[in-house]
Every structure is written in C-alpha cells, then in structure tokens.
C-alpha positions as CSV (number, residue, x, y, z in Angstrom):
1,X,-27.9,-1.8,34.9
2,X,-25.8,1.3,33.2
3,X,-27.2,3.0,36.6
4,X,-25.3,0.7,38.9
5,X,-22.2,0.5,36.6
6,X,-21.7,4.1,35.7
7,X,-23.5,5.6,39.0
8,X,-24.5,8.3,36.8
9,X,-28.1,7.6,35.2
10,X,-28.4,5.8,31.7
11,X,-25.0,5.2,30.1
12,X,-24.2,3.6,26.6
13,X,-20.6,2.9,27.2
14,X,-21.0,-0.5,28.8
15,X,-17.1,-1.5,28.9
16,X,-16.7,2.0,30.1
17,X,-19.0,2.5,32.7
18,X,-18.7,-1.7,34.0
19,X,-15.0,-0.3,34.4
20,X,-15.3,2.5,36.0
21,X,-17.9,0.9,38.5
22,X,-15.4,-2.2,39.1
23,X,-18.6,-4.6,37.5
24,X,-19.2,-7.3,35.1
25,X,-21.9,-7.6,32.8
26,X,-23.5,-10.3,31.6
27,X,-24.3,-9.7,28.2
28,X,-26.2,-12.1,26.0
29,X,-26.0,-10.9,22.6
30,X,-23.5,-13.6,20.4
31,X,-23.6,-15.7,23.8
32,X,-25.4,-19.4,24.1
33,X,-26.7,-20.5,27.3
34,X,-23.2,-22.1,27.8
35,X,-21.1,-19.6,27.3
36,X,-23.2,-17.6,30.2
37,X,-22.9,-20.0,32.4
38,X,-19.5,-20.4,31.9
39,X,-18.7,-16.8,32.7
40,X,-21.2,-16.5,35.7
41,X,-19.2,-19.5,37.6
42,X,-16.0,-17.2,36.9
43,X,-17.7,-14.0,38.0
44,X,-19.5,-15.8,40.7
45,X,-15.8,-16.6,42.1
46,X,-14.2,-13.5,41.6
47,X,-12.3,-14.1,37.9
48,X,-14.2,-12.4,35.2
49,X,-11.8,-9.6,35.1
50,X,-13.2,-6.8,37.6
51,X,-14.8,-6.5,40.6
52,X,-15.4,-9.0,43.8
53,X,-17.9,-11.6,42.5
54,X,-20.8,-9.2,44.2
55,X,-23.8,-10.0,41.7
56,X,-26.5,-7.5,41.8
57,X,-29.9,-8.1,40.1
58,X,-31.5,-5.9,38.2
59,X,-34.6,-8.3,38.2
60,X,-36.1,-9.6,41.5
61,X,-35.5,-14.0,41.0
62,X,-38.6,-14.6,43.4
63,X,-40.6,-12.7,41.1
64,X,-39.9,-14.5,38.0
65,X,-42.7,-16.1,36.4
66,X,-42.3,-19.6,35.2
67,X,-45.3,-19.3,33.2
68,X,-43.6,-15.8,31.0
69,X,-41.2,-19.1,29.8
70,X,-44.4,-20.8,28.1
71,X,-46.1,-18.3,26.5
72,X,-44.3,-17.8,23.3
73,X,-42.7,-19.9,20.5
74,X,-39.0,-20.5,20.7
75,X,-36.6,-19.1,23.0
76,X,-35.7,-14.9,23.4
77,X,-33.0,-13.4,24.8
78,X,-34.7,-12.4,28.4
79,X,-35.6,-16.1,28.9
80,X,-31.7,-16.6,29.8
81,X,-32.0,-14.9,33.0
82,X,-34.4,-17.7,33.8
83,X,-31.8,-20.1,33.1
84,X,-29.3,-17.8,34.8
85,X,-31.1,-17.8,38.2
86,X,-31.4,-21.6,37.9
87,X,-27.6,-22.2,37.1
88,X,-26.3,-20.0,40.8
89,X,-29.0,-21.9,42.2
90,X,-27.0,-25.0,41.1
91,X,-23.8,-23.1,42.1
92,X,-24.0,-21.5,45.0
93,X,-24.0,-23.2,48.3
94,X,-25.9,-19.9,49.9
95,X,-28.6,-20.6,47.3
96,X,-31.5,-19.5,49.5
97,X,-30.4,-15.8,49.8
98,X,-30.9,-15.7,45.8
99,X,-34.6,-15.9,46.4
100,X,-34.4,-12.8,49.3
101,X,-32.7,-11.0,47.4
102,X,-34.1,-7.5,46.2
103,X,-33.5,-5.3,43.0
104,X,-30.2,-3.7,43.5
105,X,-28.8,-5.6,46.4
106,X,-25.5,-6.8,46.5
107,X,-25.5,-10.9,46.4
108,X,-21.8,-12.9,46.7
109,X,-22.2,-16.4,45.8
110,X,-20.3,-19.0,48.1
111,X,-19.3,-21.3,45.2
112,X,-20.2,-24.9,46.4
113,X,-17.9,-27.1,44.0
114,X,-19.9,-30.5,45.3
115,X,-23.6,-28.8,44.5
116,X,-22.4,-27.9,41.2
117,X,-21.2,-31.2,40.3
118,X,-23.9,-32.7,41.7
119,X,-26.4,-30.7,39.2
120,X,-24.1,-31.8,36.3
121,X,-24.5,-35.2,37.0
122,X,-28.0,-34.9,37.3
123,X,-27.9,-33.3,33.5
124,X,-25.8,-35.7,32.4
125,X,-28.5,-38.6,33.7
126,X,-31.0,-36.7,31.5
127,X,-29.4,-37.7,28.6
C-alpha cells in the first residue's frame, strides 16, 4: 500500500506518505470491526480527511477465499478485510464493480443510504 501512497517503493511513514499521496488508510491495529466500518462509510463518501473517496485494493475481493475464514481458531487481523469487502458491498449501490475490480484500480463507491439501511435491519433481525 506504502507504494500507492508514497509513489516511491516501500515507505514506513504511513501518515506521511497517505498525505503526500492525498490517501486514507485503513489501519486495523487498536480498531474493532466497528470502528472500520465506521471510517470506510466516511472515506467511502469522501470525509475521512484526504483524498476523493477513490478506494484502491491492494487485495483482489473476487479472489478472496471464504474458506481462509475457517481454517483457524479465533479471529486475525487479515480476516477484517473479509468483513471489509462485505460491509461496501452493503454500502455501495455500484456494488458489482467491487467484484471487477483489480489490484490497484481505482474504485469510488456510490454511497446507497437505502442498501445500507436495509443491511442494518437485516442485522438487527439477527438478533
């Protein structure tokens, strides 16, 4: 990711090179699955601080393997991207392109306020 953000090859100065590189990063560490979800519906629309809303994935979602979720105890900090995916699916109203989308490509989610209440409803009827 420090390759997109920096534009210079492997960077340790995240805040730096996101800056620099007009990005937000979605960092994980002292986060819960809320709190992610939380920011990516204000980065999705534009109001995380920097940048557009342009998410670019640095993991392919139609390559993600449901079954990688199932074989280990517990949860680690990769499975969140999982969850990630899942939650902009919920969000965005151009869901589709998500699952076209390739390593590195630029995606902009067209927030779709109904879809996403409608998948909090559908939580909430879980229980």
């Amino acid at each position: 990711m420090a390759g997109y953000c920096h534009g210079t090859g492997w960077s340790t100065d995240w805040p730096g090179s996101a800056c620099a590189g007009r990005f937000n990063i979605l960092r994980t560490s002292g986060y819960d699955f809320c709190r992610n979800v939380e920011w990516m519906v204000c980065a999705a629309g534009g109001h995380a601080g920097v940048g557009n809303g342009d998410i670019i994935f640095t993991h392919k979602p139609s390559a993600l393997d449901i079954g990688l979720l199932n074989d280990h105890d517990g949860y680690h900090e990769n499975d969140l991207y999982y969850l990630e995916v899942c939650a902009l699916n919920e969000l965005c109203g151009n869901y589709e392109e998500i699952f076209r989308a390739e390593v590195g490509e630029t995606f902009r989610c067209r927030v779709d306020a109904e879809r996403w209440a409608a998948a909090a409803e559908d939580l909430r009827a879980l229980g």
